[in-house]
N, C-alpha and C positions, 0 to 999 in steps of 0.2 A: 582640496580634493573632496568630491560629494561622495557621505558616507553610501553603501551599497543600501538600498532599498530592498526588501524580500519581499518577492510577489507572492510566493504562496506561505501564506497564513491563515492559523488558525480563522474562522469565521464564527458566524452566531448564524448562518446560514443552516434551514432545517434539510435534516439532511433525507431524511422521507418526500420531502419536496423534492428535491436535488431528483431525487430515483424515480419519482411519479412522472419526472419532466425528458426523462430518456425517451423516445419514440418508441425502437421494440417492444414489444411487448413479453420477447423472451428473454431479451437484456435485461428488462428488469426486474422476471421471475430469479436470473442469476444475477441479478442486484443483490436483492432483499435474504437469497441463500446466502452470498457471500457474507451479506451483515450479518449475517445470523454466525456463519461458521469465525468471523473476525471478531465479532464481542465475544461471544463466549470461547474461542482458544484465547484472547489476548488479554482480555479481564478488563480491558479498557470500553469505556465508551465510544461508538462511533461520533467525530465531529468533522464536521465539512475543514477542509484547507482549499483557498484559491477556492474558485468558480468551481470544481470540477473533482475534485481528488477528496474520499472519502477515508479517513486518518483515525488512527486511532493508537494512543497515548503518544508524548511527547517526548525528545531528547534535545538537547541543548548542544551544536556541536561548535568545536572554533579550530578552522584550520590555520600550519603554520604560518601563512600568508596575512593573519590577522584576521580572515574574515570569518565572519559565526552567525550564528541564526537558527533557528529551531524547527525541528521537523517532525513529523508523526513518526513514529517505530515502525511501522509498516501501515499497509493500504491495498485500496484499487479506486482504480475510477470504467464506469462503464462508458467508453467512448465507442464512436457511430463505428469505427473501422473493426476493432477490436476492446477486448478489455484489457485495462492496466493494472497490474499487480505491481505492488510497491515492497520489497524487501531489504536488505543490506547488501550494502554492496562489501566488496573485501573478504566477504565472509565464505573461507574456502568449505566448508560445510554446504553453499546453498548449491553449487556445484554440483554435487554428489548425491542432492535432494532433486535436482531439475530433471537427472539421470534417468528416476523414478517417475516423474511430474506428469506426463503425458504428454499428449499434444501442446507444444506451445513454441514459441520464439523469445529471444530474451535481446534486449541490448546492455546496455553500460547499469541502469539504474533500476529498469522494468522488465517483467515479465510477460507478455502478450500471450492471451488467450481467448480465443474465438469465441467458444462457452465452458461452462463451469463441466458439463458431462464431458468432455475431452479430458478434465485431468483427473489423478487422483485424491481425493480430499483429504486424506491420513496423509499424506507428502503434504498436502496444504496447508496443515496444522503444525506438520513438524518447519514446515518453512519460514509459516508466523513464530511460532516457537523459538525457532532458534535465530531466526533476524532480532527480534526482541532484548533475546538474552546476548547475543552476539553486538548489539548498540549499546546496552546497558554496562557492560564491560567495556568496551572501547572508551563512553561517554556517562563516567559516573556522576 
């Protein structure tokens, strides 16, 4: 049986690049905001993961099925349709934060947001916040 391969990993990809290479030009002023409000609520450095998803710190998870792999603690990536917001999933807290969040759409794993002025960024930080500490506990 071929071990599972994980596509999105860590990279050495710069991630100033990654953001200069978005088209918009207002995508990427809510680029360069979001890094700003994701390093410093997360204390972690921004690093590229995959082509596209800008990560920042790591957790290590292994589900019962055997399989594991490592992933940033939270994110976004600016794509062409919308932006992607990367939080915890399971986490009946992020619920009750999206409540708050503004304008957005969510599915299984991500957050979609138009632009950064549709939500509110004190909910953005308690979302980094508590996705963070909500994987840290689950995946010590």
């Amino acid at each position: 049986m071929a071990k599972y391969e994980q596509k999105t990993k860590e990279t050495d990809q710069s991630v100033i690049e990654f953001i200069e290479s978005v088209d918009s030009a207002k995508k990427r002023e809510d680029a360069y905001n979001l890094l700003k409000i994701f390093e410093e609520t997360s204390g972690f450095e921004a690093k590229m993961w995959g082509p596209s998803i800008i990560g920042f710190g790591s957790y290590h998870y292994k589900y019962e099925s055997g399989h594991e792999g490592d992933a940033p603690l939270v994110g976004f990536s600016p794509r062409k349709a919308k932006i992607s917001l990367y939080f915890a999933t399971g986490d009946s807290a992020r619920e009750k934060l999206l409540e708050r969040f503004g304008k957005h759409t969510s599915g299984k794993a991500c957050v979609y947001i138009n632009k950064l002025a549709d939500v509110n960024e004190d909910v953005l930080k308690e979302l980094i916040t508590d996705s963070i500490f909500f994987l840290q506990k689950m995946y010590p």
